[in-house]
SERO-4910 file (N, C-alpha, C, O; in steps of 0.05 Angstrom, whole numbers):
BEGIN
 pado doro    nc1    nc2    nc3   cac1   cac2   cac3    cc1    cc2    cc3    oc1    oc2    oc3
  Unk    A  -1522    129   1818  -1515    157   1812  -1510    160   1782  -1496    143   1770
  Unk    A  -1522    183   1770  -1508    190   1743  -1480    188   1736  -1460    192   1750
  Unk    A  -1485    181   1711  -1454    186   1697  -1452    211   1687  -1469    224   1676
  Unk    A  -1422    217   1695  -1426    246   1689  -1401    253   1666  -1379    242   1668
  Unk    A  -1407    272   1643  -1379    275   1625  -1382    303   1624  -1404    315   1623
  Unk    A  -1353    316   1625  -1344    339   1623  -1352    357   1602  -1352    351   1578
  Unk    A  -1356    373   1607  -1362    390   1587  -1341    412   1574  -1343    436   1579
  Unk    A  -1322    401   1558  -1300    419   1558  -1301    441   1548  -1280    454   1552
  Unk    A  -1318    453   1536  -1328    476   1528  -1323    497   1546  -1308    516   1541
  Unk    A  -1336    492   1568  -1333    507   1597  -1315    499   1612  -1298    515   1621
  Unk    A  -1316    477   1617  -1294    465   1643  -1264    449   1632  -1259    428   1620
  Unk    A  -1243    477   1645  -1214    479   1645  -1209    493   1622  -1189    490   1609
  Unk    A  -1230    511   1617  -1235    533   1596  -1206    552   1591  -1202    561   1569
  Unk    A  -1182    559   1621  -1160    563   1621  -1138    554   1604  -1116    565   1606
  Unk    A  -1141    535   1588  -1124    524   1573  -1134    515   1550  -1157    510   1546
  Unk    A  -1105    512   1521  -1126    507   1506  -1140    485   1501  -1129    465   1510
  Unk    A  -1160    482   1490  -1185    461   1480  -1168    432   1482  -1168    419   1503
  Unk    A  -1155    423   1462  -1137    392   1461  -1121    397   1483  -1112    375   1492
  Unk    A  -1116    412   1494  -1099    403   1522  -1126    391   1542  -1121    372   1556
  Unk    A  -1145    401   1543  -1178    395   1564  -1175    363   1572  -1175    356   1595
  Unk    A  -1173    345   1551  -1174    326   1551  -1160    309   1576  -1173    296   1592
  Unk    A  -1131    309   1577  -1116    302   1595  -1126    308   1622  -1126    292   1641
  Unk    A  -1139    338   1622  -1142    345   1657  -1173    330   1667  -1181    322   1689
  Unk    A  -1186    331   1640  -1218    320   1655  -1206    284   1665  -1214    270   1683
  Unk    A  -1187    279   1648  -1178    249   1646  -1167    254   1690  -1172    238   1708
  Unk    A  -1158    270   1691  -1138    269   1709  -1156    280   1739  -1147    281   1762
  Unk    A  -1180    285   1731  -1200    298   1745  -1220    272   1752  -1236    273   1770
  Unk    A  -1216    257   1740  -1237    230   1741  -1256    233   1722  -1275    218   1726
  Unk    A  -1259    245   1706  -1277    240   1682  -1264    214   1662  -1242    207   1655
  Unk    A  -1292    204   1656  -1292    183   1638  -1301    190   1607  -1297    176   1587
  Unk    A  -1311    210   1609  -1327    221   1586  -1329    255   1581  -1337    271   1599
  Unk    A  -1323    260   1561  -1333    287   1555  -1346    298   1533  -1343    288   1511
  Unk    A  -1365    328   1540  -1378    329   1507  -1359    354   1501  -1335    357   1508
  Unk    A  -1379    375   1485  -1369    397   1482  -1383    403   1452  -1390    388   1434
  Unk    A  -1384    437   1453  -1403    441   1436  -1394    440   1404  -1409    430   1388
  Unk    A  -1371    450   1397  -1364    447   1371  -1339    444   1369  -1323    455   1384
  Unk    A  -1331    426   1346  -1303    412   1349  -1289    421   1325  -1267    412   1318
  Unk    A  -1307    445   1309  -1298    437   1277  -1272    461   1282  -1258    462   1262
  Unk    A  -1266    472   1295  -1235    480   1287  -1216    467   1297  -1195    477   1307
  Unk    A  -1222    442   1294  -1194    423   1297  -1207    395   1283  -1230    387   1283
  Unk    A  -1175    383   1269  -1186    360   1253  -1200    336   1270  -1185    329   1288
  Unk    A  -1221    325   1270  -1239    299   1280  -1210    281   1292  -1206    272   1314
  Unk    A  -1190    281   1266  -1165    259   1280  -1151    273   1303  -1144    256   1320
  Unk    A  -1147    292   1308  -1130    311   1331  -1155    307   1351  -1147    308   1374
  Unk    A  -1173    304   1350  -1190    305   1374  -1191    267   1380  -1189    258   1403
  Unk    A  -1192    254   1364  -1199    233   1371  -1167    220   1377  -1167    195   1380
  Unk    A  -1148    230   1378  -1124    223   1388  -1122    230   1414  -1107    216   1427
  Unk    A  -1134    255   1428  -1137    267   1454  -1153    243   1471  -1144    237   1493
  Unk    A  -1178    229   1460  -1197    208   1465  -1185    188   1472  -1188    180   1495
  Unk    A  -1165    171   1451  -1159    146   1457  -1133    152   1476  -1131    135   1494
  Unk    A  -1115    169   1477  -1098    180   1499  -1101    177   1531  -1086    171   1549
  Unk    A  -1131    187   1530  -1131    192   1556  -1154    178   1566  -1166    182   1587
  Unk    A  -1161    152   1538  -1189    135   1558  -1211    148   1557  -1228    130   1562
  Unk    A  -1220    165   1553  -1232    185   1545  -1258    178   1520  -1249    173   1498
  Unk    A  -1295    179   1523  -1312    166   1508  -1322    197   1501  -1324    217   1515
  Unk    A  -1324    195   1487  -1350    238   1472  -1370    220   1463  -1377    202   1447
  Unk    A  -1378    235   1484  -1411    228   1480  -1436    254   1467  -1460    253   1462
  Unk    A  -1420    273   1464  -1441    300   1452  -1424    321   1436  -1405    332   1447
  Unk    A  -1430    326   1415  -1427    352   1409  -1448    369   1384  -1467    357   1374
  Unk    A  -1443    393   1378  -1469    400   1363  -1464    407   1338  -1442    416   1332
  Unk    A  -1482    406   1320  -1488    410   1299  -1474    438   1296  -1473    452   1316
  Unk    A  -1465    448   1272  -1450    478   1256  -1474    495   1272  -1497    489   1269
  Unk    A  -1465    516   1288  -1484    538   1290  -1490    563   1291  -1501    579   1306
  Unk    A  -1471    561   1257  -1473    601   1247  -1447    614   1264  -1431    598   1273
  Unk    A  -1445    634   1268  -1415    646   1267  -1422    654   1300  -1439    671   1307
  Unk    A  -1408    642   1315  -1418    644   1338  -1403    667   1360  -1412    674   1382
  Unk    A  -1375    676   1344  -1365    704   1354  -1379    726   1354  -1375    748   1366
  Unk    A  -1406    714   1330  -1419    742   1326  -1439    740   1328  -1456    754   1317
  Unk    A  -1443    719   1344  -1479    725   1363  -1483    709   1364  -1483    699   1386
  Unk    A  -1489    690   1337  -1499    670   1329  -1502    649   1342  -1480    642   1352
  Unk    A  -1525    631   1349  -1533    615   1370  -1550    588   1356  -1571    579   1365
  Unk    A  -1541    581   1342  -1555    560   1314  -1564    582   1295  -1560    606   1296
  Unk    A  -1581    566   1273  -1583    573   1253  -1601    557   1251  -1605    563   1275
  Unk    A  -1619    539   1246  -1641    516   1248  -1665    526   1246  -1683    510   1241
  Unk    A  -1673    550   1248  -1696    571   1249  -1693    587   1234  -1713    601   1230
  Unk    A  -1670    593   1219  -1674    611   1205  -1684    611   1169  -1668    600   1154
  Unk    A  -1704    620   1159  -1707    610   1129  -1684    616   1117  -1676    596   1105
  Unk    A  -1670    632   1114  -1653    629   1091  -1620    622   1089  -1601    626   1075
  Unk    A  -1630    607   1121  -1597    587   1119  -1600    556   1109  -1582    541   1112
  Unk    A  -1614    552   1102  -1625    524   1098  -1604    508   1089  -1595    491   1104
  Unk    A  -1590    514   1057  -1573    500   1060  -1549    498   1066  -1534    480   1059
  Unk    A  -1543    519   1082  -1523    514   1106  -1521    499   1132  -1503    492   1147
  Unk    A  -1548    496   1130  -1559    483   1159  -1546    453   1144  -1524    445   1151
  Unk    A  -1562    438   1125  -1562    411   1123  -1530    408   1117  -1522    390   1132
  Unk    A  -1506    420   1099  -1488    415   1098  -1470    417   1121  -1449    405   1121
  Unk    A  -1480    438   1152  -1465    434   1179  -1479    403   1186  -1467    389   1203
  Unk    A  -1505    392   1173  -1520    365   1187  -1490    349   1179  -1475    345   1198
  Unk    A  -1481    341   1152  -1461    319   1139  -1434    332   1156  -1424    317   1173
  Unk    A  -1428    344   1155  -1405    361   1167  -1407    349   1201  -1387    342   1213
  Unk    A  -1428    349   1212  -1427    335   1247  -1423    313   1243  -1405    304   1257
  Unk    A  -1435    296   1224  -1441    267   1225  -1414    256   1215  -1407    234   1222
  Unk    A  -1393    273   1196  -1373    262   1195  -1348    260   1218  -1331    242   1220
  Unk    A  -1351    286   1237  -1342    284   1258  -1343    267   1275  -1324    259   1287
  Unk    A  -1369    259   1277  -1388    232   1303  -1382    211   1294  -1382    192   1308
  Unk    A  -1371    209   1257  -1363    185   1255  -1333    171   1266  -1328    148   1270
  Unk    A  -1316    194   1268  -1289    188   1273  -1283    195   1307  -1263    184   1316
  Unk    A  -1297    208   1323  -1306    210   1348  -1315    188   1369  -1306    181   1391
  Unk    A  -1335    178   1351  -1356    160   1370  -1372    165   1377  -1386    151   1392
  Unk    A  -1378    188   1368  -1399    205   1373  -1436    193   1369  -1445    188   1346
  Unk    A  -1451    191   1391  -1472    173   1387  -1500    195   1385  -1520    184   1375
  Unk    A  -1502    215   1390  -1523    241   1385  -1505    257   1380  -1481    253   1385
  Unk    A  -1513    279   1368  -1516    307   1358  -1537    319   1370  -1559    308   1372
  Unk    A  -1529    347   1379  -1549    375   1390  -1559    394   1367  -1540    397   1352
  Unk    A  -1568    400   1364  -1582    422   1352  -1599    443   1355  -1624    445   1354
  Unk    A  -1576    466   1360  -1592    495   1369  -1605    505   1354  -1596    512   1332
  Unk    A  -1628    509   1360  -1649    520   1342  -1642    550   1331  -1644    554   1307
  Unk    A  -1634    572   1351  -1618    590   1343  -1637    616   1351  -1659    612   1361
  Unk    A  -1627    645   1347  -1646    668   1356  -1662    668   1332  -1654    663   1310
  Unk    A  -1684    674   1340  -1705    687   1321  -1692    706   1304  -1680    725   1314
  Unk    A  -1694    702   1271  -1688    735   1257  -1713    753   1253  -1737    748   1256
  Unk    A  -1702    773   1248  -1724    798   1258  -1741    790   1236  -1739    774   1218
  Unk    A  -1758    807   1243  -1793    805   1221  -1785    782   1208  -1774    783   1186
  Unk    A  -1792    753   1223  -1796    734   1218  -1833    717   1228  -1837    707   1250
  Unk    A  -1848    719   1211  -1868    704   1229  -1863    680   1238  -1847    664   1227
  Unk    A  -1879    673   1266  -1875    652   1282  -1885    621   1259  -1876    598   1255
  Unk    A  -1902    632   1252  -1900    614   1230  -1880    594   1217  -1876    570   1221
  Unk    A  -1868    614   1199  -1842    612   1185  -1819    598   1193  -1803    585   1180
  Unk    A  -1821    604   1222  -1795    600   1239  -1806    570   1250  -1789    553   1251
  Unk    A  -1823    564   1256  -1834    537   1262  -1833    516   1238  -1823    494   1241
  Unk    A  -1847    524   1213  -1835    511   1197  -1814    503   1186  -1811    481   1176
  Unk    A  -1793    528   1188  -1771    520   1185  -1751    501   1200  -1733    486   1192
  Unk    A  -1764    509   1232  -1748    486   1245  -1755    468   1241  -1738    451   1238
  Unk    A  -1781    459   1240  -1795    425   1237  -1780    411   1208  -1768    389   1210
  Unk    A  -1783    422   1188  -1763    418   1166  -1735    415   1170  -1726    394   1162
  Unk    A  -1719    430   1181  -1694    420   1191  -1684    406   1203  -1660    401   1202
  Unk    A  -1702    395   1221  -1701    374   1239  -1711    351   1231  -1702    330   1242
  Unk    A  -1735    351   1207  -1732    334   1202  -1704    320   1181  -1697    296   1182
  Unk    A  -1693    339   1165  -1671    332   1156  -1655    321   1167  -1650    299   1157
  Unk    A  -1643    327   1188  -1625    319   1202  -1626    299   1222  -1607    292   1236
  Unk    A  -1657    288   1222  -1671    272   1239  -1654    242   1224  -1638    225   1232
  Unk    A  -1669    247   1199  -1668    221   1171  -1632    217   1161  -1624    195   1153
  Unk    A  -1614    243   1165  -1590    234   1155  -1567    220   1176  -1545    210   1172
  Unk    A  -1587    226   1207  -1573    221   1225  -1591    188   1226  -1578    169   1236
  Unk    A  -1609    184   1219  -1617    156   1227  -1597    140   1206  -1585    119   1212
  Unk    A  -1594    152   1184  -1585    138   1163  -1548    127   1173  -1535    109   1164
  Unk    A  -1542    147   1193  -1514    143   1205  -1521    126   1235  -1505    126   1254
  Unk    A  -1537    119   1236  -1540    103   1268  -1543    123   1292  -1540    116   1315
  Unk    A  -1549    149   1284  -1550    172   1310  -1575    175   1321  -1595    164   1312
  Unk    A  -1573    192   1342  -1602    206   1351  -1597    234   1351  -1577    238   1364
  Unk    A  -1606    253   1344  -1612    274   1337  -1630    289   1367  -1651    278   1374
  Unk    A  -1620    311   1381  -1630    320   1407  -1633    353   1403  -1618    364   1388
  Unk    A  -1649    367   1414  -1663    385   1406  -1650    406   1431  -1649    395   1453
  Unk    A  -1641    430   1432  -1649    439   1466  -1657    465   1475  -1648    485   1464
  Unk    A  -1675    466   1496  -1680    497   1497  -1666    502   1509  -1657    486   1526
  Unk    A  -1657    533   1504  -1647    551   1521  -1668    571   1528  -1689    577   1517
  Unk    A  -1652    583   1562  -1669    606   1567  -1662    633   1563  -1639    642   1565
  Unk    A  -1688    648   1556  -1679    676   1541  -1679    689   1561  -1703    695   1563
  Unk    A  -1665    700   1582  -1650    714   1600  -1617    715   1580  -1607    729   1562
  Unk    A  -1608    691   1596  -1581    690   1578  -1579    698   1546  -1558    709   1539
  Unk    A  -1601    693   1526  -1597    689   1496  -1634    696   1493  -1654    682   1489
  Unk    A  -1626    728   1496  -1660    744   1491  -1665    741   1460  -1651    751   1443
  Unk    A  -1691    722   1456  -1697    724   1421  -1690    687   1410  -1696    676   1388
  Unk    A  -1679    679   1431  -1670    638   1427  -1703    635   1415  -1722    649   1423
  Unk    A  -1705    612   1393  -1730    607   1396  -1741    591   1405  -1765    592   1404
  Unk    A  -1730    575   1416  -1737    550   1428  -1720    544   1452  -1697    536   1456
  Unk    A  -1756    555   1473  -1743    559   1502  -1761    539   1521  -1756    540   1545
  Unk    A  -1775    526   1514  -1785    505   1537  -1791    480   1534  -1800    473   1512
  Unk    A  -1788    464   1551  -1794    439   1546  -1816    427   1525  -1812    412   1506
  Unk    A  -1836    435   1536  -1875    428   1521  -1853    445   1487  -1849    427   1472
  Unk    A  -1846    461   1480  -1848    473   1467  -1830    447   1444  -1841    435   1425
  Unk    A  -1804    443   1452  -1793    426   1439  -1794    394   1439  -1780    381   1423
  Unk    A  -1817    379   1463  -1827    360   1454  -1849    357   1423  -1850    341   1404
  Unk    A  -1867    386   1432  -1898    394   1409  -1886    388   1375  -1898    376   1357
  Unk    A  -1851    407   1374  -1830    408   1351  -1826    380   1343  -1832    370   1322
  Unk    A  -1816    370   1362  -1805    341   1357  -1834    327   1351  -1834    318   1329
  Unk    A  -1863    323   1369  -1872    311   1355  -1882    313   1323  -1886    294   1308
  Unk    A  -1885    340   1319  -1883    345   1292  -1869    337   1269  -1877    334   1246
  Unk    A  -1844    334   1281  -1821    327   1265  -1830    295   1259  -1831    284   1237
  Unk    A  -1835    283   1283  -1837    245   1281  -1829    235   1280  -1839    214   1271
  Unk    A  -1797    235   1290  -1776    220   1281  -1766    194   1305  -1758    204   1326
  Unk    A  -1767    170   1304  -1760    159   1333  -1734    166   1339  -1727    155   1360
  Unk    A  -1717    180   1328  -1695    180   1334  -1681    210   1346  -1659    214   1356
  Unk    A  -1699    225   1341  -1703    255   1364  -1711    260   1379  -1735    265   1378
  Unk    A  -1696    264   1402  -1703    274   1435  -1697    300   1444  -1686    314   1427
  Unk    A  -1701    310   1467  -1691    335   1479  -1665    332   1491  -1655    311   1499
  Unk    A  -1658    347   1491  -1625    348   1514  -1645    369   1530  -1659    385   1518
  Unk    A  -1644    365   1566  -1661    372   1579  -1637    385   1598  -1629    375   1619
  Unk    A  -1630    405   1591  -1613    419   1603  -1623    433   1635  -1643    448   1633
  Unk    A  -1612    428   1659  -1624    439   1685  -1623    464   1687  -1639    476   1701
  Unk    A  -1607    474   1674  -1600    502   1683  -1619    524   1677  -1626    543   1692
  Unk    A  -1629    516   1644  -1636    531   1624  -1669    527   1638  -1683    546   1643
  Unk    A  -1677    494   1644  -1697    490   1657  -1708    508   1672  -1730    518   1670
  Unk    A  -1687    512   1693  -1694    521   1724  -1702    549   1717  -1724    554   1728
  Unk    A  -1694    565   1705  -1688    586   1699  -1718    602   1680  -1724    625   1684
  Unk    A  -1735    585   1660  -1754    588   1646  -1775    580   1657  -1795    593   1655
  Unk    A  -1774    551   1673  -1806    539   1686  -1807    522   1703  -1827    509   1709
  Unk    A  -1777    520   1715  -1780    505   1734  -1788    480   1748  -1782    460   1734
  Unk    A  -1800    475   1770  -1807    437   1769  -1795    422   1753  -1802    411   1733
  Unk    A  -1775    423   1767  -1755    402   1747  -1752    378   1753  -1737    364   1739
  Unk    A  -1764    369   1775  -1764    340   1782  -1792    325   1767  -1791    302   1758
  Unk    A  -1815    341   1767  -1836    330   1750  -1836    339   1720  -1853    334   1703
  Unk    A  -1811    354   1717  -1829    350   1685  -1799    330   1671  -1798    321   1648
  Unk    A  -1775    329   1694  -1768    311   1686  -1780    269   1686  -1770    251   1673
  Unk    A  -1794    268   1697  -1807    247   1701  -1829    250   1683  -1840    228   1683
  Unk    A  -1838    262   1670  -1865    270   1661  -1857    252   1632  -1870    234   1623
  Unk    A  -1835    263   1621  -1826    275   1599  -1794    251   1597  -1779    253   1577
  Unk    A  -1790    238   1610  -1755    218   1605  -1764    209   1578  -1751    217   1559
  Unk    A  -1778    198   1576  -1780    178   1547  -1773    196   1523  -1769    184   1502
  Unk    A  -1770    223   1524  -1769    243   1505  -1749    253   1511  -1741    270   1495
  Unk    A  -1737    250   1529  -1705    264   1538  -1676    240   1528  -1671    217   1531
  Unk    A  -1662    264   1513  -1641    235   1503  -1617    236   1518  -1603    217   1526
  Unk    A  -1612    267   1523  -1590    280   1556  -1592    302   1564  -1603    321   1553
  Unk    A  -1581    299   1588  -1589    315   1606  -1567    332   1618  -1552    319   1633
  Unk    A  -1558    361   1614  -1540    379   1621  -1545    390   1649  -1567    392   1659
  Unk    A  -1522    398   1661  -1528    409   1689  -1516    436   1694  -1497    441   1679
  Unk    A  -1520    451   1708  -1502    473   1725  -1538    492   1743  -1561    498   1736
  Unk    A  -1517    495   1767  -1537    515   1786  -1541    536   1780  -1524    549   1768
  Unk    A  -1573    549   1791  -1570    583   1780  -1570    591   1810  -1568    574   1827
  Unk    A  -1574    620   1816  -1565    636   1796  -1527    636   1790  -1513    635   1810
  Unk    A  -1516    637   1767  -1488    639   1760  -1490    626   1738  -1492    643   1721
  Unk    A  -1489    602   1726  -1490    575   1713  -1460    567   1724  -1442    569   1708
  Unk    A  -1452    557   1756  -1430    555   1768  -1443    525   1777  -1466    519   1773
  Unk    A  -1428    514   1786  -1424    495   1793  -1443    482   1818  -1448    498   1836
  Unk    A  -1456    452   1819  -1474    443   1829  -1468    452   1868  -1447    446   1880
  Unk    A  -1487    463   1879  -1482    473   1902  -1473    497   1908  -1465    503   1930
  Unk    A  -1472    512   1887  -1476    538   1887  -1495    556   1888  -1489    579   1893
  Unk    A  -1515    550   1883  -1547    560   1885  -1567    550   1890  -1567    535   1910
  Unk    A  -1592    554   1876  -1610    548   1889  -1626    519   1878  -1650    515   1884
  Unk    A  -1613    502   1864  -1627    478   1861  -1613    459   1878  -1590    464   1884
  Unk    A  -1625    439   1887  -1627    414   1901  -1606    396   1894  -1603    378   1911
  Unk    A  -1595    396   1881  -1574    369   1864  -1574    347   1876  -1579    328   1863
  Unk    A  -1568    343   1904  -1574    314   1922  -1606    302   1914  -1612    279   1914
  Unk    A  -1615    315   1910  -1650    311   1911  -1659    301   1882  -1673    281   1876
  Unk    A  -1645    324   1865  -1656    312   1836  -1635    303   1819  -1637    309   1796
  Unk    A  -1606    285   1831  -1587    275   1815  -1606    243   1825  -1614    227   1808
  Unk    A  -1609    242   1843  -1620    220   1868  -1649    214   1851  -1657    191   1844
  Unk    A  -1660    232   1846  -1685    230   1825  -1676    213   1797  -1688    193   1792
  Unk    A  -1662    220   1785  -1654    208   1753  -1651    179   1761  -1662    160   1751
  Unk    A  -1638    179   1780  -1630    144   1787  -1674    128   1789  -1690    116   1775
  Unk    A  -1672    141   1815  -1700    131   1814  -1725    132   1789  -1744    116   1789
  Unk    A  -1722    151   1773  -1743    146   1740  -1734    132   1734  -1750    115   1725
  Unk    A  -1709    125   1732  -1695     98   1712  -1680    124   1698  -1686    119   1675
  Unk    A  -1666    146   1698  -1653    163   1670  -1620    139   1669  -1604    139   1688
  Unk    A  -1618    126   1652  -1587    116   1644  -1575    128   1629  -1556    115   1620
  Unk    A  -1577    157   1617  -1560    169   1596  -1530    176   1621  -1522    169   1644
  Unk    A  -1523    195   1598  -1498    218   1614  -1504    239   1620  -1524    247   1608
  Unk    A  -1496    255   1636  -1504    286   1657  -1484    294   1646  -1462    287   1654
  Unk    A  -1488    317   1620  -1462    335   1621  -1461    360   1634  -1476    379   1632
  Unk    A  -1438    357   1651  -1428    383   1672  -1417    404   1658  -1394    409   1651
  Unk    A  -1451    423   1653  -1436    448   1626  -1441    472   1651  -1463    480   1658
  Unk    A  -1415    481   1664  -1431    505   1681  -1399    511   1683  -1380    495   1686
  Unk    A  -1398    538   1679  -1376    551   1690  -1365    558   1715  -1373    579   1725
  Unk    A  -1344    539   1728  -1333    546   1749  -1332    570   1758  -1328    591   1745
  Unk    A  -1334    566   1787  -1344    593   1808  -1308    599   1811  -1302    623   1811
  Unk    A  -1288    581   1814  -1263    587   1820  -1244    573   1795  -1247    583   1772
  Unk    A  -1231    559   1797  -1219    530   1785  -1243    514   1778  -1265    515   1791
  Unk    A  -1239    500   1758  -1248    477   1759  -1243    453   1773  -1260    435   1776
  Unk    A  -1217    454   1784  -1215    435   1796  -1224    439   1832  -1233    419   1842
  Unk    A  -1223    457   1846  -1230    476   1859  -1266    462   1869  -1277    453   1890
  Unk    A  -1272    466   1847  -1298    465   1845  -1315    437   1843  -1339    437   1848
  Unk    A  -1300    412   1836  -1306    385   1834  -1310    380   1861  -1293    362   1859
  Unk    A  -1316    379   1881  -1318    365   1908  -1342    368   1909  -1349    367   1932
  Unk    A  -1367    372   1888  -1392    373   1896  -1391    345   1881  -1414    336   1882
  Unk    A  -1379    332   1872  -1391    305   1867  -1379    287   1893  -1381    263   1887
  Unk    A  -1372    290   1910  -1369    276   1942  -1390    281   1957  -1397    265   1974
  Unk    A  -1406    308   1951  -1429    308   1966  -1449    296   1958  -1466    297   1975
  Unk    A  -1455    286   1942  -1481    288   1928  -1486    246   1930  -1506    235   1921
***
């Protein structure tokens, strides 16, 4: 069975952020990611870590002002060098963390932007962040989202952000192959996860419709958690989905499965 780490972003979202730590600890988590850490010092988080036993295995790259829409920045031409100084800015976090990848949201399309532009720009940024993260011992992970949730994301499918990454060339960039976002844009998620592992660096979960918790909707989770084992997937499964009740409430889908 997968290993699975918390996604504290979402789960025990009721309390604040450095308190999360203790309850995923107390929940049976061994591990948690979460998407951005920078309003609290790297040492206050990595004291929550060694506290409670506790490994971070994910978090993401700076991504633009996110109270106010903002969903990365990685696509956009004229954040550029904002983009590479949030790249040094993660990697110093991952260094005092443990942190072994970085995410990177590509971000919404800005208006009268050609597709062009916006492709180049991400292939360029990624590759930056490809080379300063190899230079730190990282891997660098790419992810789509689906534009239901985040209308205008530019980078929404699988084929789309392997084609990026091969462009980019980097051995050290993969997809984060998120299920939710999957299910939701193209579905067959059991073959294009098999199709495609060697290019996947992790793998995020939550059921649609809601993004609630595994066994709440309409994907399989016995079927294709049962699947990762059988491709061979050894990464971590982060559980990013917003509880239908409690969080804690809501954990008894890992007894079923």
């Amino acid at each position: 069975m997968p290993r699975f780490a918390a996604n504290l972003t979402l789960l025990f979202n009721e309390v604040p952020f450095l308190d999360r730590f203790a309850r995923a600890a107390r929940a049976g988590f061994t591990a948690v990611e979460f998407q951005s850490p920078y309003d609290f010092s790297a040492d206050a988080i990595r004291q929550q870590l060694d506290t409670h036993h506790l490994t971070a295995v994910l978090h993401n790259l700076p991504s633009g002002n996110w109270s106010a829409g903002e969903r990365g920045i990685a696509c956009h031409p004229a954040r550029g060098e904002e983009f590479r100084a949030g790249v040094h800015s993660a990697i110093a976090y991952a260094r005092v963390l443990g942190v072994q990848q970085l995410n990177c949201l590509a971000g919404i399309a800005p208006a009268n932007t050609r597709m062009e532009v916006l492709r180049n720009t991400l292939v360029n940024n990624l590759r930056y962040a490809a080379i300063a993260l190899e230079n730190a011992g990282l891997r660098l992970l790419v992810e789509p989202i689906n534009t239901f949730d985040i209308p205008g994301f530019y980078l929404h499918s699988t084929a789309q952000a392997i084609k990026i990454l091969e462009e980019v060339g980097a051995d050290n960039a993969f997809v984060q192959y998120d299920i939710y976002h999957a299910q939701r844009m193209e579905g067959e998620l059991a073959a294009t996860l098999q199709r495609h592992l060697g290019r996947i660096g992790h793998i995020q979960l939550a059921d649609n419709p809601g993004r609630h918790e595994p066994g709440t909707g309409e994907i399989n989770f016995p079927f294709l958690l049962t699947h990762l084992d059988r491709i061979g997937y050894t990464g971590w499964v982060g559980c990013e989905y917003q509880p239908a009740t409690t969080t804690e409430a809501g954990l008894d889908w890992r007894n079923r499965i």
